[in-house]
C-alpha positions in Angstrom: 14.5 18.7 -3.6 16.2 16.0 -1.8 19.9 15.9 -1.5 22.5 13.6 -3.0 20.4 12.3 -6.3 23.5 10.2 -7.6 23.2 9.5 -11.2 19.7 10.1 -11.7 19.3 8.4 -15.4 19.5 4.9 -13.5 17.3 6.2 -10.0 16.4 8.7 -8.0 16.6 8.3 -4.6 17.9 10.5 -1.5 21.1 8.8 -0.1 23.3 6.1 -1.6 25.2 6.4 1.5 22.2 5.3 3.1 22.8 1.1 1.4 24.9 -0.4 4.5 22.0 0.5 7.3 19.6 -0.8 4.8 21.4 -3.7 4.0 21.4 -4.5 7.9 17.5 -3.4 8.7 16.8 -6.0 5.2 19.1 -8.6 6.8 17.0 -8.5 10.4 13.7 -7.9 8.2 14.4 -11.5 5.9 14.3 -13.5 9.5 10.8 -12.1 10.6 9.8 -12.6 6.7 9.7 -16.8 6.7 7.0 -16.5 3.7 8.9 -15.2 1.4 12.1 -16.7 2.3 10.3 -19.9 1.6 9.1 -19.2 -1.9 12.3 -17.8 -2.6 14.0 -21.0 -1.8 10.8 -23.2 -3.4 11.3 -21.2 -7.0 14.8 -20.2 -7.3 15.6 -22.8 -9.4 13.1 -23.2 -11.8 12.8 -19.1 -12.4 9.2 -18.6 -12.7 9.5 -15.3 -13.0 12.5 -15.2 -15.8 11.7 -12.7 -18.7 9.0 -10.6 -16.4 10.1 -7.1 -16.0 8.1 -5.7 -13.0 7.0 -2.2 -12.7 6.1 -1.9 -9.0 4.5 1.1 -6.8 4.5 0.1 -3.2 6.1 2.0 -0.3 9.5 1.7 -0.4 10.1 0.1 2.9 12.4 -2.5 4.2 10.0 -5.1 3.8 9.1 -4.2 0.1 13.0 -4.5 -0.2 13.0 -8.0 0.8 10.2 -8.7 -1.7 12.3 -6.9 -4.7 14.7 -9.1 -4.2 12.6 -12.1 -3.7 11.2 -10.9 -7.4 14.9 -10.3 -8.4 15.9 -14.1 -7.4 13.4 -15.9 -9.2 14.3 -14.6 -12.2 12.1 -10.7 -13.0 14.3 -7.7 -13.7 12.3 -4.8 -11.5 12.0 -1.0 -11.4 10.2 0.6 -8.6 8.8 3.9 -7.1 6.5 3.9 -3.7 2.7 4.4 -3.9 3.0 7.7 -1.5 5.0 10.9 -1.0 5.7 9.8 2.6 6.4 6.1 3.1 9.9 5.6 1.6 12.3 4.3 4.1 15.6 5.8 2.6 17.9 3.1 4.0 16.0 0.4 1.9 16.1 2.2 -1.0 19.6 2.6 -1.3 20.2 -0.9 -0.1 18.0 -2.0 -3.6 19.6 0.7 -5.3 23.2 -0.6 -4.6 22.6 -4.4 -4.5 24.5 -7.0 -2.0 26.7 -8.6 -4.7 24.8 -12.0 -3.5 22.7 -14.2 -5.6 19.5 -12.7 -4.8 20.9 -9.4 -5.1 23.7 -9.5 -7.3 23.0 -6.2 -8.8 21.2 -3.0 -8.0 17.4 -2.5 -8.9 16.6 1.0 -10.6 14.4 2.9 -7.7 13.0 6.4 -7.8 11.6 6.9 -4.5 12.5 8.8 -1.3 10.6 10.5 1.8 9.2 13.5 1.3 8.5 14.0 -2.5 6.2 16.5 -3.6 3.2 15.8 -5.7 5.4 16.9 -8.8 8.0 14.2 -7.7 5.8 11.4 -7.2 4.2 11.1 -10.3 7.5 11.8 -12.2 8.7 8.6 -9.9 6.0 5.9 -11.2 6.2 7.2 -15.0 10.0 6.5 -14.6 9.1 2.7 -13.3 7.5 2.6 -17.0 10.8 3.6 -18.8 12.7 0.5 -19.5 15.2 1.8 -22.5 17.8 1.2 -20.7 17.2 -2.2 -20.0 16.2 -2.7 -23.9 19.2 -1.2 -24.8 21.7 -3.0 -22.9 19.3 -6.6 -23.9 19.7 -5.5 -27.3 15.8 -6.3 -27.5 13.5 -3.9 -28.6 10.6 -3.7 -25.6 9.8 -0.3 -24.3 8.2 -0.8 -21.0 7.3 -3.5 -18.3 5.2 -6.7 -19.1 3.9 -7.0 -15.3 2.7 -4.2 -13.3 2.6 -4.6 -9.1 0.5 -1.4 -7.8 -0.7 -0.4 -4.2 -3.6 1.7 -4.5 -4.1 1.6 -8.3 -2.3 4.6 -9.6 0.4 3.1 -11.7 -2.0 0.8 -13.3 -4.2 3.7 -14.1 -1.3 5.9 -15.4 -1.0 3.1 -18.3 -5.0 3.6 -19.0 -5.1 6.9 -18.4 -2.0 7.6 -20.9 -3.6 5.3 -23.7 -7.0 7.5 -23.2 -4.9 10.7 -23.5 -3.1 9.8 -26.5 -6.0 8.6 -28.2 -8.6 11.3 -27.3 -6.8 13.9 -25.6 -9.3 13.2 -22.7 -8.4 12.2 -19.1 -10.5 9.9 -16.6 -11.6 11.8 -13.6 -10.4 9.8 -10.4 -12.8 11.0 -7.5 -9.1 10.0 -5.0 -7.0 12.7 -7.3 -7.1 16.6 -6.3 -7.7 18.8 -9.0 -4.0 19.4 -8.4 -2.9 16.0 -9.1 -5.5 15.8 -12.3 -3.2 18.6 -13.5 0.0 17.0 -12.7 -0.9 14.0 -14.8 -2.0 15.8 -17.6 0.7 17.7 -17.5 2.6 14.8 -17.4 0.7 12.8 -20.6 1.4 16.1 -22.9 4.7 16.0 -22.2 5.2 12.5 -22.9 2.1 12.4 -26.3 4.4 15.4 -27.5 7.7 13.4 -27.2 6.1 10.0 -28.6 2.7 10.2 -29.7 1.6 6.3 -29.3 4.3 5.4 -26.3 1.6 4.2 -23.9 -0.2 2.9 -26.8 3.3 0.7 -27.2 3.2 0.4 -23.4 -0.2 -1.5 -22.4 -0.8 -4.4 -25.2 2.8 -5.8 -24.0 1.5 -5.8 -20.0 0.6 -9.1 -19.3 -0.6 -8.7 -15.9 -1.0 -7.1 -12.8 -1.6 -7.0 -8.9 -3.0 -4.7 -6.6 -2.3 -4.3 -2.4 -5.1 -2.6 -1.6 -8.6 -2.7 -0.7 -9.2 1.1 -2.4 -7.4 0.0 -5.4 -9.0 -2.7 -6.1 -12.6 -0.9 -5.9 -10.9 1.2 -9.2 -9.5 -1.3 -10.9 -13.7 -3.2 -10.6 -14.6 0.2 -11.8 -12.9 -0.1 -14.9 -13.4 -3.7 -15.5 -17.4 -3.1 -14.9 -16.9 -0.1 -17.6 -15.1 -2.3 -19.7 -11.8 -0.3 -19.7 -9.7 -2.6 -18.1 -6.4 -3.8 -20.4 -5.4 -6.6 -18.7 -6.0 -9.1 -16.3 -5.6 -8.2 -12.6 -4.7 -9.7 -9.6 -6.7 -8.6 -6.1 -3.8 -9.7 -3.7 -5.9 -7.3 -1.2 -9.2 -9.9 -0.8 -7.2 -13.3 0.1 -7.6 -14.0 3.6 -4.0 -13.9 4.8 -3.9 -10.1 3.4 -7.0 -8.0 4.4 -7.2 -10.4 7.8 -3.7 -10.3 8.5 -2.0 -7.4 6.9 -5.5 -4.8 7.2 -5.8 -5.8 11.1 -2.9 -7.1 13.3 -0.2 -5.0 10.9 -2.6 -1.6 12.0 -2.8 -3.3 14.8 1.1 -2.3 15.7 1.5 0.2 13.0 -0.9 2.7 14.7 -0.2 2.9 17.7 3.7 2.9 17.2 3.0 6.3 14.5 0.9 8.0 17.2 4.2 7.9 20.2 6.9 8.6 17.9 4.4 12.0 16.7 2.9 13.2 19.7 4.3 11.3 22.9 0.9 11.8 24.1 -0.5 9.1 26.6 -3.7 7.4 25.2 -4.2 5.5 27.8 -7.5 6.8 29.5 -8.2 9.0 26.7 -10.9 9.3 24.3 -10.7 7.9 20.5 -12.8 7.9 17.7 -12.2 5.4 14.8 -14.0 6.6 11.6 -14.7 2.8 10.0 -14.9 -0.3 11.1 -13.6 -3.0 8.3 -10.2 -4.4 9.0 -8.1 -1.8 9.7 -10.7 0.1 11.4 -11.0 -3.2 13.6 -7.3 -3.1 14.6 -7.2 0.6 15.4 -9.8 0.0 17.6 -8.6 -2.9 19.2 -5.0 -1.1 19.2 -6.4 2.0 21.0 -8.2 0.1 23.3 -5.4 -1.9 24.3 -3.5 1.4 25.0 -6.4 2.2 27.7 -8.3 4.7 25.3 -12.2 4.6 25.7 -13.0 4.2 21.7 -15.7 5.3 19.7 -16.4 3.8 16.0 -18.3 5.2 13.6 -20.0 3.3 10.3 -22.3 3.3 7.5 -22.6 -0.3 7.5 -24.8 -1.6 9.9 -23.4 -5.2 10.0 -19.6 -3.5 10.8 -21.6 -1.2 13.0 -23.2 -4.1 14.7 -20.1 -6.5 15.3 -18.5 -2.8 16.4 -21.6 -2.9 19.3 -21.3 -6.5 20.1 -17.5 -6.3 20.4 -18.1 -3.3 23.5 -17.3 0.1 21.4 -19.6 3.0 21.3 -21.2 3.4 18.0 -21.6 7.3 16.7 -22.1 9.8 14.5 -19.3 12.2 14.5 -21.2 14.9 15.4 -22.4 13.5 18.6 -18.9 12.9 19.8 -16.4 15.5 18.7 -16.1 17.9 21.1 -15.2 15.2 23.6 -12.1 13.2 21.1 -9.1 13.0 21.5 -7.6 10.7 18.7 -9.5 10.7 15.6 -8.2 7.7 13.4 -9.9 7.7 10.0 -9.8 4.4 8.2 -12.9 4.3 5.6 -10.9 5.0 2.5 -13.6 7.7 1.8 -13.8 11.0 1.3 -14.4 14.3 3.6 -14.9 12.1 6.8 -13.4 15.0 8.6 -14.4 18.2 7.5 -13.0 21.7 9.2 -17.2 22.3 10.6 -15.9 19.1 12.3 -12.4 20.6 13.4 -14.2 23.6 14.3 -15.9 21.9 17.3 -12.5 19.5 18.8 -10.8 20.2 21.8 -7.4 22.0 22.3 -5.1 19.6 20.9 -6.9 16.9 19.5 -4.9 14.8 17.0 -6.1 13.9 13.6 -4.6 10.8 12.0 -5.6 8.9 8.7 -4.8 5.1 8.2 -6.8 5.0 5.1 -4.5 4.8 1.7 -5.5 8.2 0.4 -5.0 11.7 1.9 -8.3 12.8 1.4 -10.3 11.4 4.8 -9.3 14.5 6.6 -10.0 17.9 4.5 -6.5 19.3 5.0 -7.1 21.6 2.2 -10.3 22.8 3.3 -8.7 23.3 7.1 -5.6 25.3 5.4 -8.1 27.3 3.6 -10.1 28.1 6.5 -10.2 31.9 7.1 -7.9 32.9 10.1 -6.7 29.4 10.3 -3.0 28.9 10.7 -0.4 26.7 10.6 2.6 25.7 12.5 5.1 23.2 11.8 5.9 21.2 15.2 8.0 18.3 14.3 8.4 16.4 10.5 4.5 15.1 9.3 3.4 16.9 12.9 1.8 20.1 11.7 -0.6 22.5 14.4 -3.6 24.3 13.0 -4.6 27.0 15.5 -8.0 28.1 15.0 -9.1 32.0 15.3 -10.8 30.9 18.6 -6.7 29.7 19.6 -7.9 26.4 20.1 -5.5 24.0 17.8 -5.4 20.7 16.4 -2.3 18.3 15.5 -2.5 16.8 12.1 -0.4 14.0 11.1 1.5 13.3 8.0 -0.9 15.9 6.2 -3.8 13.7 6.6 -2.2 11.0 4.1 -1.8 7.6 5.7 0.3 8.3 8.8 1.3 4.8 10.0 4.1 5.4 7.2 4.8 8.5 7.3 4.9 9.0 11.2 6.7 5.8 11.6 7.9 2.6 9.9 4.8 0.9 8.5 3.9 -2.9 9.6 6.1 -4.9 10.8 7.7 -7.4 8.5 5.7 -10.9 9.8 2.8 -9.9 9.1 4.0 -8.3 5.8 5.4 -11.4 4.9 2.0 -12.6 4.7 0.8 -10.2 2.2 4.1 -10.1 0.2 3.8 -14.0 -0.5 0.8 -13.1 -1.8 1.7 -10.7 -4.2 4.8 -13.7 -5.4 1.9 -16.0 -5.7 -0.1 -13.1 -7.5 2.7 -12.2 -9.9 4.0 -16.0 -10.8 0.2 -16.3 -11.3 -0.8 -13.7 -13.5 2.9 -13.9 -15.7 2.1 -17.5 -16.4 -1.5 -17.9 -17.0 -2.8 -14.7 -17.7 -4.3 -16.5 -20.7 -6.2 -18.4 -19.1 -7.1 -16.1 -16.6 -8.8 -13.5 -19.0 -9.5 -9.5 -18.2 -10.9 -8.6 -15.5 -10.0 -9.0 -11.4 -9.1 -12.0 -10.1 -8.2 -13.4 -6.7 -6.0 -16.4 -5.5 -7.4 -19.8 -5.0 -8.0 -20.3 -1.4 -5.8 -23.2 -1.3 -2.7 -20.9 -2.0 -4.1 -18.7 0.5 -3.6 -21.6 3.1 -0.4 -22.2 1.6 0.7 -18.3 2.5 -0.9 -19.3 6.1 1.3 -22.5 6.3 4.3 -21.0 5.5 4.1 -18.8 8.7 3.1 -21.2 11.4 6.4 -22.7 12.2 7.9 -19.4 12.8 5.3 -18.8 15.7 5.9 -22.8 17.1 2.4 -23.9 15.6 1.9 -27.5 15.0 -1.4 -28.0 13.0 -3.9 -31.0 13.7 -4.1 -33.5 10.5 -7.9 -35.2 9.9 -7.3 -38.3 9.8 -9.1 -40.0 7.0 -12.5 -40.9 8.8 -13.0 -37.1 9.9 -12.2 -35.7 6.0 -15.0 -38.4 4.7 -17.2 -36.9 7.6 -17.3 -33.5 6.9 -16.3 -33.7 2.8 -12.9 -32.4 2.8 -9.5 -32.9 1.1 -7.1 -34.1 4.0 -4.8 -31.5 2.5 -7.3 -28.4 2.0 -8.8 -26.3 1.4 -11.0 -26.1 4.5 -13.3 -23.4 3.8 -15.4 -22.4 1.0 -14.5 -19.0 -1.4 -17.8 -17.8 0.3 -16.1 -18.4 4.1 -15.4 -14.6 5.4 -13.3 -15.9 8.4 
């Protein structure tokens, strides 16, 4: 358990002592973060947000603290807990936890979050971001949970469903990303909390008025239940505008990457061998990033339009089998499942280093490796663990094969954050005033608010956009002020 959990009825976290070098890295974030500075300073006044209470599960970073408080100044009260047992930066959250006594923090935000929970932990954190009695209580009001859900990767959203489906059946929804583990956890958890309220998440999900996911595996759930016809509300895909999933997905890897391979292994990659097991956005900037480092990369695909811009852009395109014995890197970023199994492992050279960038931990059997007769396992460093096989060739795995540009280091940086945190204020001012109209179901952004995210970044970096005049807007059929593209333009 972690150390130093100060007054655990209002948040869980590991160091209160922690809030002045949080309040600093939050302070240096906020200038690299001109997006969400700018809506801050757009909406303060007119308080969109005012009477939203915001359950949020997003890694606890710095950056995440800057858009608490962004949520916090125009006008939401907000409880949060991060999306994964690794990617809490402890400084930020005890900065949120304490507050800065400023306007946009005048007060402390309930987290529950901290590096290095167990599975146990985690879970325990995002049913507490549903808990708002303490809020009601000191409102005098009578509400028992959020009204607006923000969710990276889908499992707070799918608590609520999966803890109306429990009390109502005593049923729960397999979810192919869970282990059998974590299927137990949450039941666990559910009968605990049907047998102390029978119909609380039945109370919970009819006062939700909307939601937003991050990312691009979450939002593949969340159309999963909307195409079953189980989805309770409408939802927000923050992950498909442009300035996230070509911004966020690909520079912030990009970075991210690169800077969690040095700080586990101090191995040089230059003139090495990689393998990058998809080639979408992120896959694209791990390549690029390795490459850029000097390493000769290999991709791998199942799509033969990623495989073929893969080709066309000068990597190698491979089966993993064809390739492993010669890898040294191996960067898994398809968001699927088993991509590296231990018949794989089995084959790597001495020391190759397995990494996932995917959100979910199960790219690279980890299990299946532990479980591996006369496999064993040797803790080198935090989230740097060596698997010696009975042969005494060993592997490193990173951050237990969950996503290890958080847990090995610090996450993206917070420019290109900014980008997809704008998004999720545009997403959540969105969904809290016209879920209405909006309906059930997933939605995205209008691509004109997706150039306004763009916009609000491009004086930062000294760009000066050209303006059509009117001639050239007639020409090609366009509003002088945007949008340019089409929803159909993939950019």
């Amino acid at each position: 358990m972690p150390t130093n959990l100060l007054n655990e009825q209002a948040f869980k976290i590991r160091d209160v002592n922690l809030a002045t070098e949080g309040r600093h890295h939050i302070r240096l974030a906020q200038a690299e973060m001109p997006g969400l500075m700018s809506l801050r300073e757009e909406h303060k006044a007119a308080q969109p947000l005012k009477g939203a209470r915001i359950a949020g599960s997003l890694s606890m970073t710095v950056q995440t603290a800057v858009l608490i408080e962004t949520f916090v100044a125009l006008g939401a009260e907000v409880r949060w807990a991060s999306c994964n047992i690794f990617s809490t930066q402890d400084e930020a959250a005890a900065a949120i936890v304490v507050g800065s006594g400023t306007p946009e923090a005048p007060k402390g935000v309930p987290v529950f979050a901290w590096k290095g929970q167990t599975s146990e932990e985690y879970w325990s954190c995002l049913e507490r971001t549903l808990d708002w009695s303490a809020e009601a209580a000191a409102e005098g009001a009578d509400f028992t949970g959020p009204n607006m859900l923000l969710d990276d990767g889908g499992d707070l959203i799918f608590l609520v469903h999966q803890g109306v489906i429990f009390e109502q059946s005593g049923q729960l929804l397999q979810q192919q990303s869970w282990t059998n583990h974590e299927h137990e956890i949450v039941r666990n958890l559910l009968e605990a909390s049907k047998a102390s309220d029978p119909k609380r998440f039945q109370t919970i999900a009819p006062a939700i008025i909307g939601a937003s996911e991050e990312t691009t595996t979450g939002v593949q759930r969340l159309r999963e239940l909307a195409a079953e016809d189980q989805l309770l509300f409408p939802v927000i895909n923050v992950n498909d505008s442009a300035t996230k999933s070509k911004f966020d997905n690909k520079y912030g890897i990009r970075h991210s990457l690169v800077d969690g391979l040095n700080r586990a292994t101090d191995m040089l990659i230059g003139g090495k061998v990689a393998f990058v097991a998809g080639y979408g956005d992120v896959g694209k900037g791990s390549a690029e990033a390795l490459r850029g480092q000097g390493a000769r990369v290999i991709v791998s695909e199942i799509d033969p339009i990623c495989a073929l811009q893969a080709a066309l852009d000068g990597y190698q395109v491979a089966q993993i089998e064809d390739v492993v014995e010669t890898v040294d890197f191996f960067v898994t970023a398809t968001g699927n499942v088993n991509v590296i199994t231990p018949a794989h492992i089995a084959k790597m050279k001495n020391l190759a280093v397995l990494s996932n960038v995917g959100h979910f931990d199960n790219e690279i059997d980890v299990l299946g490796l532990a479980a591996t007769p006369g496999v064993t396992k040797v803790n080198i460093r935090p989230l740097v663990d060596e698997y010696v096989m009975p042969s005494g060739r060993s592997v490193l795995v990173l951050s237990e094969g969950r996503v290890m540009n958080l847990g090995n280091a610090t996450g993206h940086p917070s420019f290109v954050m900014s980008a997809s945190f704008s998004n999720q204020v545009l997403a959540q001012i969105e969904a809290y005033q016209n879920a209405a109209d909006l309906g059930i179901g997933v939605h995205t952004l209008s691509r004109i608010l997706d150039e306004k995210v763009a916009r609000l970044h491009l004086a930062a970096l000294g760009v000066k956009l050209t303006e059509l005049t009117t001639e050239q807007a007639k020409y090609v059929g366009l509003p002088k002020e945007g949008p340019y593209k089409s929803d159909l333009y993939r950019y």
